[in-house]
N, C-alpha and C positions, 0 to 999 in steps of 0.2 A: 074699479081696480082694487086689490087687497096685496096686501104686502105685510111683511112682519112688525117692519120699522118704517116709518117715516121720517127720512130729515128734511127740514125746513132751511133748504142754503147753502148753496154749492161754489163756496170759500173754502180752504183748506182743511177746514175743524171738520163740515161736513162731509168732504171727500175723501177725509182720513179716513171717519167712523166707518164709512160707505166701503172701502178698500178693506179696512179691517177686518169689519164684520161679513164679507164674500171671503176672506179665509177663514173664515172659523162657519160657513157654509149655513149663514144666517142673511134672508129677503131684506133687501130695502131698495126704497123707492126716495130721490132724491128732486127735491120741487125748489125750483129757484125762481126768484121774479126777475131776474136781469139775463141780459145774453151772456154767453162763452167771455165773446171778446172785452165785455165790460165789466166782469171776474176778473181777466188778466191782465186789465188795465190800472188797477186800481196798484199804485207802487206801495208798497208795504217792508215789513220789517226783511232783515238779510243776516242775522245772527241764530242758527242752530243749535242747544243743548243736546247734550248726548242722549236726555231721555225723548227729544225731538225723533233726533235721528235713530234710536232702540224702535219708535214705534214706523217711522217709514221704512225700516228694515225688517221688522215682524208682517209690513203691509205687501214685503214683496215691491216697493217702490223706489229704492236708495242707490238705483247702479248711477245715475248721473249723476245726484247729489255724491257719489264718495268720488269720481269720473273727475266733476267739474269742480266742484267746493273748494275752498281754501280753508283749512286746517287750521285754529289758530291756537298757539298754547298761550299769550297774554293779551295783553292791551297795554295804552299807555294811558298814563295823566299829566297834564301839561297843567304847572300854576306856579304865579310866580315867575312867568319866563322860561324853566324848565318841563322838560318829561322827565317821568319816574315809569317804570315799566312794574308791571304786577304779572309778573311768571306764576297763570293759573294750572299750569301744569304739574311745576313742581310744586307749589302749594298745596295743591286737592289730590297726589298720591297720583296725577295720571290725567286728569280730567281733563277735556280742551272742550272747545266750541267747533262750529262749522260755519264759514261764512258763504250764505247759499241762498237765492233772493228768494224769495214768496210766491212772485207772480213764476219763478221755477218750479218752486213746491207742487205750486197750482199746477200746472202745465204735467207735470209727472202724475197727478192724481188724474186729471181730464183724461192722459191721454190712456192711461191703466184700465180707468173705469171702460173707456168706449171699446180698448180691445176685447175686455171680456164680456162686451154687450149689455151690461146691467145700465138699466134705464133714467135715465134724469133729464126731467122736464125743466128746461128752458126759457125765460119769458112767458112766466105764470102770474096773469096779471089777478088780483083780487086772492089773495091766499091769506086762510083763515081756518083755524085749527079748533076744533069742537070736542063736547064733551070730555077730557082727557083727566077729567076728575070725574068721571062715569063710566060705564060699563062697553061704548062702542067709538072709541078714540077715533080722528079721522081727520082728513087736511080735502080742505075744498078748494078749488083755485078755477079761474077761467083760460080757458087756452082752443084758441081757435071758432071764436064766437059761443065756444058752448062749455057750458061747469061740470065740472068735474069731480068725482069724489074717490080719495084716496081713503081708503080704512086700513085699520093697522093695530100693534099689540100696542105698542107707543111709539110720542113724536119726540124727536130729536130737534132742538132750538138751537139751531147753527147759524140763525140768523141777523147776527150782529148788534149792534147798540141800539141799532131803532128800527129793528125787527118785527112783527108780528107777534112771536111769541111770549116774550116777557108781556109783552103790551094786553096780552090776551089773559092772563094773571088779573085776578082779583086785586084793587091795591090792599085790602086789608089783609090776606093771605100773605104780603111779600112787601121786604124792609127793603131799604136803599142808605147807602152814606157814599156821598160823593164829597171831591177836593177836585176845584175845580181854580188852574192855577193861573198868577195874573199876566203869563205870558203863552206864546208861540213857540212854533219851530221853522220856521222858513228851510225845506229844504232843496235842492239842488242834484240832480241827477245827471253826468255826463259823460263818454265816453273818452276818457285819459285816464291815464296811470295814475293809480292812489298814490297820494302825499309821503306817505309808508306801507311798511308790510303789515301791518298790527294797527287799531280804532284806536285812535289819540279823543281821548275825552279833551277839553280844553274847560278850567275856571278863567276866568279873567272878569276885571275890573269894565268891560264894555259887553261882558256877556259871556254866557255860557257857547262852547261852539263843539263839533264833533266830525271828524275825517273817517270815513267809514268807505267801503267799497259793497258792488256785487261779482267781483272776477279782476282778473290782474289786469283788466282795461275797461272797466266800467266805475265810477266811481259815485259815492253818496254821499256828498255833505250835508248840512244841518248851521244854522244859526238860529240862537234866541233871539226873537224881535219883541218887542209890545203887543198885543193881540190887537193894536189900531190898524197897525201894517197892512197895506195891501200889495199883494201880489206882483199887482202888475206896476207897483209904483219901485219896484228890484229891478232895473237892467243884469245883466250877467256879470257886464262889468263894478257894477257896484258890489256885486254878490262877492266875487273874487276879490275885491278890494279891501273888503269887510274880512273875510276870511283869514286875508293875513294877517289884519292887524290883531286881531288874536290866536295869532300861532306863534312859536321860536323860530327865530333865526334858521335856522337848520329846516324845518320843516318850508317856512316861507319859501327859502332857496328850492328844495323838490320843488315846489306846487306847482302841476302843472295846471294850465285852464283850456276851455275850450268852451263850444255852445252851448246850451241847457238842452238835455233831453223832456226833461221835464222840471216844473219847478212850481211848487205849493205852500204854505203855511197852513201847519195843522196844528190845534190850540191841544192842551196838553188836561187828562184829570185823572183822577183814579175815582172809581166807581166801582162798587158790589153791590150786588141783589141778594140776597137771602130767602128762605133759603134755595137751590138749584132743580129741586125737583117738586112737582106739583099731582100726585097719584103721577099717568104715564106719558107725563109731559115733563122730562129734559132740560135746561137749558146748560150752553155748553159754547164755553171762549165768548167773544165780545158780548152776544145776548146776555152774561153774567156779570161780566166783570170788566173793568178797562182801565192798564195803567198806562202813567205816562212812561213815553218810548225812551227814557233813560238808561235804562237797565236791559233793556230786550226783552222784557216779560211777555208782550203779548200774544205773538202767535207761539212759545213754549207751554203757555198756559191752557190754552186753550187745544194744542195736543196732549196735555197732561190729562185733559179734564173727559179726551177724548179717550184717553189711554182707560181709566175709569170706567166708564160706562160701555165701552166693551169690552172689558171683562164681567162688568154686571151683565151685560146681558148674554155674554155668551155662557156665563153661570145659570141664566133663567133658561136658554134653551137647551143647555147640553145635560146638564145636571140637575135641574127642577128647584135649582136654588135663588131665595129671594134677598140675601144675603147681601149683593152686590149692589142692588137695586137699593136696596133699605137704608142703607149708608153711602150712598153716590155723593150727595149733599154735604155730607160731615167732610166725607174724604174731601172733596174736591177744595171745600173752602177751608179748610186747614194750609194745604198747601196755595190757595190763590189771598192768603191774608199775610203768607207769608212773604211772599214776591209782590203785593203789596206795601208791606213793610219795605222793601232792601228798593222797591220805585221809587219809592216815599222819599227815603231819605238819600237812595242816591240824587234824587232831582232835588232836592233841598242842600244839597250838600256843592253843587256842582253848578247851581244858576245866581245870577244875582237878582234879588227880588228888591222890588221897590223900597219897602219897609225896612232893609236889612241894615243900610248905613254902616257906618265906616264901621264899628264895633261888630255888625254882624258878617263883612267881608274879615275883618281879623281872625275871627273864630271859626269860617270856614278854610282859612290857610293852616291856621295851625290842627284843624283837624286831619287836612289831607296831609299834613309836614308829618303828623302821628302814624295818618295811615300807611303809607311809604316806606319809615320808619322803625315799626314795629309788625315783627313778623307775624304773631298772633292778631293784630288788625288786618295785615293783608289777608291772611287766613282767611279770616272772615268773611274779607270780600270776594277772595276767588271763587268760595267754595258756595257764594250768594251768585255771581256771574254768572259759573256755569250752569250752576240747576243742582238747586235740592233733588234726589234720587225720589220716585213717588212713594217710596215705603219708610221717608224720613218722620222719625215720632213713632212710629205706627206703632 
């Protein structure tokens, strides 16, 4: 089989490219080693930046997401007993977020790609990507007792943190710095009315916590645990117990509870690879980069990164330009060092860590009493929330 592009992993980042690149009337062939339903299962982020939703809007994929999404123009922060709201609307001149689940995003790209027939293989087991720093790039996989070979102009690395394709990287060709942090997220999935209309971050003295939704009756929360924690040592009623004791008054009174949909502890780091491109091997979202889920960086970043690379490559095919391609790499990790950055410190700023003691809880109050407080700090923060524009710096 011959195709123009090959992506490796039919998760959001690669179903973007995939949708992208069919309008701008550029082949690809999309190879995944898991099924449909074990894609859609995987619960993931549910916070939208606008340059998210600019590229499933240029994909042709956004009527549900603008249909069903929740709109948001702030957030809150709860410390100290109180919320403070940060109106990212009126801060950033206009800008809001979208709240709209993943395994949605997913399900709009699945179902887009299958109407227009474009092909993606399913439970590809043994996938392994060759020569792509040589002259005949190609993705080999087995499916149906027998191997198979995809060739291609280049491969696209859509496949996650412990993917095939970084792993296929030389390690002397390619840096790493990772922070990897001394806690959790225990989170909690269920269908009741969110706590509020707007994602209440919570600091507290027993933990960092966070009330989030996917829909005005589906809801997401989150507690900081120990990375000892196990899962199934949380009843639901423990969970909700915990919950409040890190919320206000006011927020406590809403909470509604009910059964877990689902419910996980995912340990938290930031990690970059360096650099993103290898001659015409890609990589692109979690195969690159992975921050923690404080800030919402991960799947914006990884459509940013997505945004990038199809424009380089619709520069290589439409216009004979190498332009896009030559600088994927700079681009992409300018802005993912950035959102890096505002992870960083927003999970520094907002959990309590073991080493911090009394002195380092003081100096986290009085930062968020600053942040609150001064409108050029909010600034800051709103205009980090919702997503650096991709031609910030440029």
């Amino acid at each position: 089989m011959r195709t123009q592009v090959a992506i490796v992993g039919a998760g959001p980042s690669g179903l973007l490219l995939g949708a992208l690149l069919h309008k701008s009337g550029i082949d690809a062939v999309i190879i995944e080693q898991r099924s449909p339903s074990y894609v859609l299962s995987r619960i993931r982020a549910g916070v939208l930046e606008q340059v998210t939703m600019d590229l499933l809007d240029q994909a042709g994929v956004s009527a549900r997401a603008h249909a069903e999404g929740l709109p948001h123009d702030g957030f809150e922060l709860l410390f100290k007993g109180q919320r403070h709201r940060i109106n990212v609307h009126q801060l950033t001149g206009g800008s809001r977020v979208m709240v709209y689940g993943q395994t949605e995003v997913t399900q709009d790209l699945m179902d887009a790609r299958a109407a227009a027939g474009l092909t993606t293989v399913y439970e590809a087991a043994n996938v392994q990507v060759h020569d792509f720093d040589g002259v005949t790039p190609r993705v080999t996989y087995e499916k149906d007792g027998q191997t198979h070979t995809l060739t291609c102009d280049f491969i696209a690395g859509c496949d996650g943190f412990h993917g095939v394709c970084r792993a296929s990287v030389p390690e002397s060709a390619i840096r790493t710095y990772e922070r990897v942090y001394p806690f959790g997220w225990l989170g909690l999935l269920a269908d009741v009315k969110p706590v509020a209309h707007e994602l209440i971050y919570a600091h507290t003295d027993r933990g960092f916590a966070l009330c989030s939704m996917r829909s005005n009756t589906r809801s997401r929360y989150y507690l900081q645990v120990p990375l000892t924690d196990k899962v199934e040592n949380w009843s639901d009623d423990a969970f909700w117990a915990e919950l409040r004791n890190r919320l206000d008054p006011e927020a406590r009174e809403h909470l509604t509870t009910g059964p877990s949909l689902e419910k996980s502890i995912a340990p938290l780091r930031s990690f970059v690879a360096e650099p993103m491109r290898f001659g015409s091997l890609f990589l692109a979202g979690d195969a690159a980069h992975i921050v923690p889920p404080t800030g919402a960086k991960g799947l914006n970043l990884a459509a940013s990164d997505v945004g990038y690379l199809w424009n380089a490559l619709a520069d290589f095919y439409n216009d004979q330009s190498r332009a896009g391609i030559d600088t994927y790499s700079d681009r992409c990790l300018r802005r993912v060092w950035r959102a890096e950055r505002f992870s960083w410190w927003f999970t520094s700023l907002m959990h309590h860590f073991p080493e911090t003691g009394a002195f380092g809880q003081k100096m986290q109050e009085a930062e968020l009493d600053y942040l609150v407080n001064s409108e050029a700090a909010s600034r800051s923060l709103a205009e980090n929330y919702v997503g650096l524009p991709m031609n910030f710096g440029a």
